[in-house]
Wavefront OBJ file of the C-alpha trace (Angstrom):
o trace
v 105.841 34.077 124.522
v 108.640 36.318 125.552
v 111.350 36.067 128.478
v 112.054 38.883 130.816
v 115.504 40.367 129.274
v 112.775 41.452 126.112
v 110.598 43.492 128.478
v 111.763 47.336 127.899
v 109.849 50.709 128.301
v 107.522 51.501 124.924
v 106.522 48.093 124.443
v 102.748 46.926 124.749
v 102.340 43.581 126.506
v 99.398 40.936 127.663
v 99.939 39.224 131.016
v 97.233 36.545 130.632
v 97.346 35.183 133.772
v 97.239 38.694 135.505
v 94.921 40.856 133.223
v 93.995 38.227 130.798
v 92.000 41.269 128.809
v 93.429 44.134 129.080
v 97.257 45.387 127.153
v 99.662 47.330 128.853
v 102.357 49.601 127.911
v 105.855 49.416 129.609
v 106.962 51.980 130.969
v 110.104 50.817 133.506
v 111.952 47.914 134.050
v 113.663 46.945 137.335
v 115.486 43.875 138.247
v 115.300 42.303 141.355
v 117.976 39.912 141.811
v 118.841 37.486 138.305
v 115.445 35.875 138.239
v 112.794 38.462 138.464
v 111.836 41.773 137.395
v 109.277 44.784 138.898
v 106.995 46.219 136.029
v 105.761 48.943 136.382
v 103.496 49.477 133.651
v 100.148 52.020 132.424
v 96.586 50.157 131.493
v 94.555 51.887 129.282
v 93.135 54.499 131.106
v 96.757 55.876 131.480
v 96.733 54.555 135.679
v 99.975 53.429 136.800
v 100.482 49.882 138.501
v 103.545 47.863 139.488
v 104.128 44.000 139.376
v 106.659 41.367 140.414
v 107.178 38.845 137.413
v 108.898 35.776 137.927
v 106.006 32.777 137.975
v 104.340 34.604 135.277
v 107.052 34.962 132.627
v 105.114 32.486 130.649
v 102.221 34.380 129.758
v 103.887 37.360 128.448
v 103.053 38.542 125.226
v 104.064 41.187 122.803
v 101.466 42.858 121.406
v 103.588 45.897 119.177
v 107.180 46.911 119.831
v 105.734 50.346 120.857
v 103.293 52.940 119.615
v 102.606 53.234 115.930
v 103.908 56.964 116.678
v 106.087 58.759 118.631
v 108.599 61.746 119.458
v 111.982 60.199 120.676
v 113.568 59.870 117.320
v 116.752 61.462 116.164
v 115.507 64.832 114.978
v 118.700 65.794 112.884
v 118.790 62.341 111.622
v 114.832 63.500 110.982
v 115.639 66.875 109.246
v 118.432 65.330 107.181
v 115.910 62.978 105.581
v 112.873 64.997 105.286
v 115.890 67.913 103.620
v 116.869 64.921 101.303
v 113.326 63.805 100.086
v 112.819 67.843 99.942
v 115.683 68.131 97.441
v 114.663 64.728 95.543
v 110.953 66.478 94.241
v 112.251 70.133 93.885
v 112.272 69.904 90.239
v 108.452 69.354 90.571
v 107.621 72.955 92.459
v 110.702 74.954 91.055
v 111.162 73.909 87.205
v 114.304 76.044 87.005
v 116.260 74.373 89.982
v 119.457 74.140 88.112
v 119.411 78.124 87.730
v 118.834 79.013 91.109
v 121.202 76.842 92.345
v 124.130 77.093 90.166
v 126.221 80.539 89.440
v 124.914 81.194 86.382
v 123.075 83.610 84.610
v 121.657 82.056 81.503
v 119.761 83.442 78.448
v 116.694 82.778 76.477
v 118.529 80.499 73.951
v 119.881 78.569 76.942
v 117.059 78.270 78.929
v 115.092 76.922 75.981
v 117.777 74.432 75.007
v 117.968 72.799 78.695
v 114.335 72.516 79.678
v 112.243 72.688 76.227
v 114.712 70.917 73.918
v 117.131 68.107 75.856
v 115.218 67.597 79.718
v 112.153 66.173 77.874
v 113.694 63.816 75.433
v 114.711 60.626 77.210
v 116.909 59.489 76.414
v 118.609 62.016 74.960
v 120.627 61.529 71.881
v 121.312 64.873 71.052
v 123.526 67.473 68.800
v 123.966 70.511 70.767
v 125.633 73.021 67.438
v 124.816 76.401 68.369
v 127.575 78.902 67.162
v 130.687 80.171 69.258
v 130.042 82.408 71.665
v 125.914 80.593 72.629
v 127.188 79.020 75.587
v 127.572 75.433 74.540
v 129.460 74.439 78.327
v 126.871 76.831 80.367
v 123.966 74.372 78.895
v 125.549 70.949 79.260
v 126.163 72.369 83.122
v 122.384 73.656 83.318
v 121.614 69.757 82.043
v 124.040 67.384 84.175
v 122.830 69.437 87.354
v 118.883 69.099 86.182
v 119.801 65.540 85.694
v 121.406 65.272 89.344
v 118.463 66.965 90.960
v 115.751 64.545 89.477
v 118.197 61.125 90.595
v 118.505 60.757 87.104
v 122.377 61.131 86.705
v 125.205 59.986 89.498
v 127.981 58.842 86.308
v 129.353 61.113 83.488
v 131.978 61.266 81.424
v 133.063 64.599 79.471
v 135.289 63.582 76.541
v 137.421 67.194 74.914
v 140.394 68.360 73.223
v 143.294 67.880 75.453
v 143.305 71.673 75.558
v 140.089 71.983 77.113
v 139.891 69.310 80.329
v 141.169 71.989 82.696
v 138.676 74.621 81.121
v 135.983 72.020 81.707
v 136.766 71.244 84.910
v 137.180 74.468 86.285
v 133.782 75.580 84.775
v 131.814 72.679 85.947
v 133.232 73.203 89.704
v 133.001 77.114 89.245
v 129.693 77.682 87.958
v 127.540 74.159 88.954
v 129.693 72.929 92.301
v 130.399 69.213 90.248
v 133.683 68.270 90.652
v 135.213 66.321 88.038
v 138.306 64.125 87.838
v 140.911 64.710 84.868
v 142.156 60.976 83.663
v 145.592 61.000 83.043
v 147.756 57.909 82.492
v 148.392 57.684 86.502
v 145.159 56.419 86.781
v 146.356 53.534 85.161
v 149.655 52.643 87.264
v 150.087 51.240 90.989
v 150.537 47.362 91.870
v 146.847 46.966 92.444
v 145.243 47.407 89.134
v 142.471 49.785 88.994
v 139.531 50.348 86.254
v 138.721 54.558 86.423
v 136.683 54.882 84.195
v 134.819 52.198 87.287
v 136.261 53.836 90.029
v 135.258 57.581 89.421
v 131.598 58.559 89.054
v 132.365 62.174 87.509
v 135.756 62.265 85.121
v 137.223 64.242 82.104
v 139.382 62.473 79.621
v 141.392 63.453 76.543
v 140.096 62.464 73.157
v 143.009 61.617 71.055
v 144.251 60.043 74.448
v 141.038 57.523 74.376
v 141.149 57.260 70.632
v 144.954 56.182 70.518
v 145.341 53.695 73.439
v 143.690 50.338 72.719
v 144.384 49.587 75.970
v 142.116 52.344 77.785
v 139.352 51.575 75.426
v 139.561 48.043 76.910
v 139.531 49.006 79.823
v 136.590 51.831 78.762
v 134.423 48.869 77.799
v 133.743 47.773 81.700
v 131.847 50.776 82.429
v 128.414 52.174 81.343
v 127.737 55.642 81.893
v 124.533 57.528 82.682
v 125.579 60.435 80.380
v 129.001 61.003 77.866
v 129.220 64.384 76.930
v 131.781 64.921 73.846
v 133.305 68.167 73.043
v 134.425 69.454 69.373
v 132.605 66.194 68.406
v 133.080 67.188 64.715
v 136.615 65.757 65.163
v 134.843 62.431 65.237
v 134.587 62.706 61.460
v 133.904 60.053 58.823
v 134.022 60.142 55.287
v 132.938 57.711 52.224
v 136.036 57.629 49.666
v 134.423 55.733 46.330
v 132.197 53.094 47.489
v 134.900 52.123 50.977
v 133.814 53.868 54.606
v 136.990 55.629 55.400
v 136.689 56.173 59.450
v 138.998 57.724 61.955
v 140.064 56.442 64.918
v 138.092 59.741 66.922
v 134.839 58.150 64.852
v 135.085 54.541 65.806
v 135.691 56.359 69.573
v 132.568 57.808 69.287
v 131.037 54.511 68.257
v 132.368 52.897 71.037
v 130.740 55.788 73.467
v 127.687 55.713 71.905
v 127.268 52.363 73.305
v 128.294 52.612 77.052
v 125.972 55.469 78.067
v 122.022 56.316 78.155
v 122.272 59.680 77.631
v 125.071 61.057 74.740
v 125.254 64.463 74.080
v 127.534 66.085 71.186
v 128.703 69.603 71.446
v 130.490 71.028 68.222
v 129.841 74.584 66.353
v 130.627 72.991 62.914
v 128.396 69.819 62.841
v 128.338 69.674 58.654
v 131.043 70.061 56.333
v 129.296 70.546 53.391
v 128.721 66.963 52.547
v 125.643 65.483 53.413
v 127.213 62.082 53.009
v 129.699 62.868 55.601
v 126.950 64.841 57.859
v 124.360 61.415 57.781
v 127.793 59.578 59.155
v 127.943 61.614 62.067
v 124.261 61.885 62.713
v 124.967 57.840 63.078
v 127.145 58.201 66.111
v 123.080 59.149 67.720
v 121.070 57.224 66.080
v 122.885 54.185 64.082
v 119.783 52.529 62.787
v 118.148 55.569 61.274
v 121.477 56.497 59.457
v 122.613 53.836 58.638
v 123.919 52.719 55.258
v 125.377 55.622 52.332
v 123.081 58.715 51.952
v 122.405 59.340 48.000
v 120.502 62.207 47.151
v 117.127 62.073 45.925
v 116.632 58.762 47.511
v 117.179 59.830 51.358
v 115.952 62.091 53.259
v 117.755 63.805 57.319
v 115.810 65.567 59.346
v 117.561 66.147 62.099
v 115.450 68.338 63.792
v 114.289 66.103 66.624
v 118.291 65.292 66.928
v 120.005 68.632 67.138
v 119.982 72.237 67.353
v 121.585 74.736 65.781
v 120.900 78.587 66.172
v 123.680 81.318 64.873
v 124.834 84.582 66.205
v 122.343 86.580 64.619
v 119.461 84.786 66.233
v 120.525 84.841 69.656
v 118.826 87.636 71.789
v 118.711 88.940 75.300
v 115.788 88.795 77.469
v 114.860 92.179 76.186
v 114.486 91.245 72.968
v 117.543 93.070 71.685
v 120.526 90.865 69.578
v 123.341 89.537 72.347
v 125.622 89.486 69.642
v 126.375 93.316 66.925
v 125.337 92.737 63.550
v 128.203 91.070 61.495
v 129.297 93.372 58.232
v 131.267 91.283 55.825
v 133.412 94.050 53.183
v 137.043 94.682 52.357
v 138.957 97.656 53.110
v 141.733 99.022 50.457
v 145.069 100.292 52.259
v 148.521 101.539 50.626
v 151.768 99.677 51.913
v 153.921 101.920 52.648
v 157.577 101.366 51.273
v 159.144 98.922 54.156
v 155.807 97.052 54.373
v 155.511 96.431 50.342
v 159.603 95.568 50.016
v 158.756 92.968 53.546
v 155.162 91.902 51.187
v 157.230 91.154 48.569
v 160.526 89.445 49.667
v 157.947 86.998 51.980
v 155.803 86.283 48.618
v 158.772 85.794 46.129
v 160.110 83.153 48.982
v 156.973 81.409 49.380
v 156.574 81.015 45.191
v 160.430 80.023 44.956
v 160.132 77.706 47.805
v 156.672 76.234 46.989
v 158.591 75.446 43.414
v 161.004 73.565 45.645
v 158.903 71.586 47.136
v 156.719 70.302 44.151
v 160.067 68.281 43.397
v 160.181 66.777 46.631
v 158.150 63.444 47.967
v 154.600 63.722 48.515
v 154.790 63.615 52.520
v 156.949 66.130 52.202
v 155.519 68.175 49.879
v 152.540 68.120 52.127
v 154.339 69.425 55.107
v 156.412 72.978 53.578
v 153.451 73.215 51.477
v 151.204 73.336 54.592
v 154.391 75.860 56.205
v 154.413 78.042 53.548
v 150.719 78.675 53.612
v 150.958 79.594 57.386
v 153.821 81.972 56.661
v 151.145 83.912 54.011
v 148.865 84.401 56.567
v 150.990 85.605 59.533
v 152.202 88.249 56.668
v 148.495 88.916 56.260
v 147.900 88.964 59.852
v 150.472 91.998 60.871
v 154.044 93.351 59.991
v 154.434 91.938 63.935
v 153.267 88.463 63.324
v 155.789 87.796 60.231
v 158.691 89.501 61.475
v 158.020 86.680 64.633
v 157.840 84.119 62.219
v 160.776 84.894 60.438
v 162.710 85.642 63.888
v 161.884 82.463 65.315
v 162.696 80.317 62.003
v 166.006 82.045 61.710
v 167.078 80.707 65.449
v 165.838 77.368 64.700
v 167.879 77.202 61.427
v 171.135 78.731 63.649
v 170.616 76.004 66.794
v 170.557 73.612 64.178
v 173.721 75.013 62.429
v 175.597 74.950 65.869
v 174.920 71.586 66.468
v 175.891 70.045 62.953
v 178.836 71.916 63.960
v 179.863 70.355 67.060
v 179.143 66.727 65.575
v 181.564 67.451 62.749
v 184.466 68.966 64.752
v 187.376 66.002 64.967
v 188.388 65.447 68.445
v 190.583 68.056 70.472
v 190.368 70.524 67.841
v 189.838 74.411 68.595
v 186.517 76.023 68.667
v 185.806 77.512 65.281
v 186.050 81.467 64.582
v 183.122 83.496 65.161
v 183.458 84.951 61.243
v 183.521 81.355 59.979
v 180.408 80.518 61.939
v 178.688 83.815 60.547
v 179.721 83.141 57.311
v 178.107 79.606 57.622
v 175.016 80.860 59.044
v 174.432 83.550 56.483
v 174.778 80.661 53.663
v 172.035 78.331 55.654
v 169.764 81.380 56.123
v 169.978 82.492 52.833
l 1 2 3 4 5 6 7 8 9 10 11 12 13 14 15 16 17 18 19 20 21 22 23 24 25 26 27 28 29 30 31 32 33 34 35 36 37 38 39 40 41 42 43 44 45 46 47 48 49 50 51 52 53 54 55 56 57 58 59 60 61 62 63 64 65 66 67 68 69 70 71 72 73 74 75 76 77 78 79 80 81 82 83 84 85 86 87 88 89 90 91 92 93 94 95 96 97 98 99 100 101 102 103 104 105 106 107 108 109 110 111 112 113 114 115 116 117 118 119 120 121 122 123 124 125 126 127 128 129 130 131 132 133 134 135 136 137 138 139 140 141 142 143 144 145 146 147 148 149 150 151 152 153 154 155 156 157 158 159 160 161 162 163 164 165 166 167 168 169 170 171 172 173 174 175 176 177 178 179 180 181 182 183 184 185 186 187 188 189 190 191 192 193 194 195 196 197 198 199 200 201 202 203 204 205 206 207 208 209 210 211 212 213 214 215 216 217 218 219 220 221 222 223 224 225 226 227 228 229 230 231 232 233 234 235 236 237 238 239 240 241 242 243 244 245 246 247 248 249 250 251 252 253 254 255 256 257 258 259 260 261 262 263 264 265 266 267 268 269 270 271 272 273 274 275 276 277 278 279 280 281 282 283 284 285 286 287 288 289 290 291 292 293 294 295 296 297 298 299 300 301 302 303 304 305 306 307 308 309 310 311 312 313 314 315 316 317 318 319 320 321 322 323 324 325 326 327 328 329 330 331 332 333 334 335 336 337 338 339 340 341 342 343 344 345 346 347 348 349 350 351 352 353 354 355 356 357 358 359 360 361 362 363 364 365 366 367 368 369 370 371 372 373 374 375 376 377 378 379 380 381 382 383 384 385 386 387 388 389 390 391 392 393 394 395 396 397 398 399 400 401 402 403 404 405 406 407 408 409 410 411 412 413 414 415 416 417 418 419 420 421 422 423 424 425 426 427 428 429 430 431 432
């Protein structure tokens, strides 16, 4: 039974006492005075009739709120959704979505990596270590916006070289329209504390930055991800030294993000360093349980095949067929120094052997570090005549700012400023 105040237009109804077998539909309402109301309603054969209800409110009954279809809805409302549900299944008619919509214009190698190699692994735990130059960023993009179309990715973290977050974001705005969030440590201030790595859906951090800070890994352990994406990951190195695991604090990061996301996906164009010990160790920031314990040889076997790719320069071809990279040729070329380039060879060499002498008598951190400067000063000699003379330029005005300022600490109080001839004789004893 219904009152009055639910009779509207749309609505099928039975008045029993009336037509106790027939159902009519509504089709205006009109109130005549508080207590009763004139219907005027269609019976089945579509012929209008009007009624006064008041004595029969009663025997009202709604049979459906209206008809099981209709044409009064919200069409925008209506194209939005039916746009929506488009865009949900487009993967299923266009399997190249990501290409077409993004600002790209990918390759073979690329192509196959996205939708042959990483789409139909799931999850993916994957090595992505193509060499410089493949395109590394272009097919994480192609993959996060797959992974968007399909409703299978709405949080991802990119983890890079401080160096890199702006490159990352630009490219992933630029070329695939995602717009990502740099952390920085003002995330982390303001009276009303805050979890971001909660908070945003699509963010860039620093790696040393989360590797360092106890305090943002903490705070990193709150939030799962549906993809981590890790950048240079070959800086999240581990090593076995004797029979102890020797790991860095960029490896037990990686540990750590290993576990907060589905999908984990490690860029880097040097994944092995020549140590398959070391290489197994990595290969356990995918897939823990299958690497897991020391690798000896003979015993264990890694394929990593199902795990990683890795293609070089020479294998990478257009869509024509024809290499994308020129053939690398790998010889030395004989030159004669003339006389101002072989005295500059020379003076630079004799320094580095008399100073490298020096340093053997110092302490071992210390040794380490003009060792490590002296090296660096051979190859800018073997880089250009330029590149040393810069070197040398820019050592010599760090050696005189620090000569000027020993100077002003050790002038007593009041006294005169010293000579320009003593300080030039003082610099030229420093600097030689």
């Amino acid at each position: 039974m219904i009152k009055l105040e639910q009779l509207k237009p749309g609505i099928i109804v039975k008045v029993k006492d009336i037509l106790p077998d027939e159902q009519v539909t509504v089709v205006a309402v009109t109130w005549e005075g508080n207590d009763a109301v004139e219907l005027f309603y269609k019976d089945t054969s579509g012929t209008p009739h009007t009624i006064l209800l008041r004595e029969h409110e009663g025997s009202l009954e709604i049979v459906t709120e209206g008809l099981p279809w209709s044409f009064d809805g919200d069409g925008g409302m209506f194209r939005l959704v039916s746009e929506a549900y488009r865009i949900q299944l487009a993967h299923l008619f266009d399997p190249y979505l990501a290409v077409y919509t993004s600002k790209v214009d990918p390759l073979p190698h690329q192509i196959e990596a996205v939708y042959k190699k990483m789409l139909p692994l799931q999850p993916l735990r994957y090595l992505l270590a193509d060499d410089p130059g493949a395109g590394k960023t272009i097919m994480t993009g192609m993959y996060l916006k797959e992974l968007i179309v399909r409703g299978d990715l709405e949080r991802c973290m990119i983890v890079c070289p401080g160096g890199l977050v702006e490159q990352w974001r630009y490219e992933m705005y630029d070329r695939f329209h995602l717009s990502f969030e740099i952390l920085t440590l003002d995330h982390f201030k303001g009276a009303i504390p805050i979890n971001p790595f909660m908070k945003e859906n699509l963010l860039i951090c620093r790696l040393d930055q989360l590797s360092r800070n106890k305090k943002i890994q903490e705070k990193l352990e709150d939030a799962n991800w549906d993809i981590i994406v890790c950048d240079e990951a070959h800086k999240m190195s581990a090593t076995f030294s004797g029979n102890k695991l020797s790991t860095t604090a960029r490896y037990r990061l990686g540990k750590l993000l290993s576990k907060r996301t589905r999908h984990f996906l490690l860029l880097t164009a040097t994944p092995h360093n020549g140590k398959e010990e070391d290489f197994q160790l990595f290969l356990a920031l995918l897939d823990a349980d299958r690497f897991e314990g020391r690798f000896r040889d003979g015993v264990h076997r890694v394929d990593p095949s199902d795990l990683m790719r890795r293609m070089v320069k020479e294998d990478l071809l257009k869509f024509d067929g024809k290499p994308l990279f020129p053939k690398r040729y790998a010889y030395t070329i004989n030159y004669v120094l003339s006389n101002s380039e072989k005295h500059l060879y020379d003076s630079v060499t004799k320094y580095v052997r008399e100073e490298m002498n020096r340093a053997d008598r110092l302490d071992k951190q210390r040794v380490n570090r003009v060792g490590f400067a002296l090296t660096i000063l051979q190859r800018r000699l073997a880089s250009s005549p330029e590149a040393i003379y810069r070197s040398i330029q820019n050592r010599r005005n760090r050696l005189e700012a620090r000569l000027q300022e020993e100077l002003v600490k050790t002038k007593p109080e009041g006294e005169m400023d010293l000579p320009i001839s003593f300080l030039n004789e003082e610099r030229e004893v420093l600097l030689s």
